[in-house]
C-alpha positions as CSV (number, residue, x, y, z in Angstrom):
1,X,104.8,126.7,81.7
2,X,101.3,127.3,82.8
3,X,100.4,125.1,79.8
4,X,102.0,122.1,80.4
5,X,100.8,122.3,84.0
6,X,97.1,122.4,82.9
7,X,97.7,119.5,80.3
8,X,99.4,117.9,83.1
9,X,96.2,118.2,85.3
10,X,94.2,117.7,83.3
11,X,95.6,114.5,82.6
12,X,95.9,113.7,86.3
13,X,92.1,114.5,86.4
14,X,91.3,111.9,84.0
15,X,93.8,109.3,85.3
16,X,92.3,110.0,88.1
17,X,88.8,109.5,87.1
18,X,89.3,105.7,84.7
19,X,91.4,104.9,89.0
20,X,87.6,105.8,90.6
21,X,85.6,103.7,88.2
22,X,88.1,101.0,88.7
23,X,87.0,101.1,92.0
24,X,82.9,101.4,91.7
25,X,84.0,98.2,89.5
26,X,85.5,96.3,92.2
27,X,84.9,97.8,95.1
28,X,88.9,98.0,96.5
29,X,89.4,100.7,98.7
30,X,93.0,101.7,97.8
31,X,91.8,102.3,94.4
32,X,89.4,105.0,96.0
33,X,92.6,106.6,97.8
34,X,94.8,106.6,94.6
35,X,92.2,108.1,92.8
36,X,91.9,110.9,95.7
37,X,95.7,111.0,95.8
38,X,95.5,111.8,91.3
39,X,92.5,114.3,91.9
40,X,93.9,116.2,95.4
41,X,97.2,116.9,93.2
42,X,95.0,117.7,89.8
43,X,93.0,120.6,91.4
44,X,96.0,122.0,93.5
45,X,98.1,122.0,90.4
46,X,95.3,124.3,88.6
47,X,94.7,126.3,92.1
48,X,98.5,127.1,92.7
49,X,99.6,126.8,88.6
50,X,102.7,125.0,90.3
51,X,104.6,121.9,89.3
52,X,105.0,120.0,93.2
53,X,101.4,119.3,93.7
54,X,101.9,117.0,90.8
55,X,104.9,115.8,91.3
56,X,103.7,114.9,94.8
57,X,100.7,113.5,94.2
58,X,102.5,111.4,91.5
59,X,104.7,109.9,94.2
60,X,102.6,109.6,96.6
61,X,100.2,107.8,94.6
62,X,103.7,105.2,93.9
63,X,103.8,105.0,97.7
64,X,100.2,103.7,97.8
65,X,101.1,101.4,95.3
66,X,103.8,99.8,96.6
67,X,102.5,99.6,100.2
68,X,100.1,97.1,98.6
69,X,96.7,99.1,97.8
70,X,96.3,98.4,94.2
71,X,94.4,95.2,94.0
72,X,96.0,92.1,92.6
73,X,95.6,91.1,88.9
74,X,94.2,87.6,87.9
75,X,94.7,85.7,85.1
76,X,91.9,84.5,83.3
77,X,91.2,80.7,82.2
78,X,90.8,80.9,78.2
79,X,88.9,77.4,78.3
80,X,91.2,74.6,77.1
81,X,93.3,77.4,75.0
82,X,97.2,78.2,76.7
């Protein structure tokens, strides 16, 4: 089990880091707290070798998300091409 918790961090730790360059990118400020939300539950997953740090950071990270903190996607024009 301790394993699959590390994987699972360390996964968490990189989703966490490609969320923080999304927002040096565009500057969005609930990107920043997502990507705190991914990391805060990453490194207490590996502190405590316990499952709930990433299941909660997981959800709250969905809460963010659905309170309206990820930044809207727009479409891009292909010039003339639909």
């Amino acid at each position: 089990m301790t394993v699959v918790i590390t994987i699972f961090s360390a996964l968490f730790a990189l989703l966490a880091l490609v969320v923080l360059f999304g927002y040096f990118r565009t500057g969005h400020l609930g990107l920043l707290l997502i990507a705190i939300a991914y990391g805060a539950s990453a490194v207490l997953a590996l502190v405590l070798v316990h499952w709930w740090p990433l299941t909660a950071g997981f959800a709250l990270a969905w809460l963010m998300k659905m309170m309206g903190l990820e930044p809207e996607v727009r479409e891009q024009s292909q010039g003339g091409k639909r």
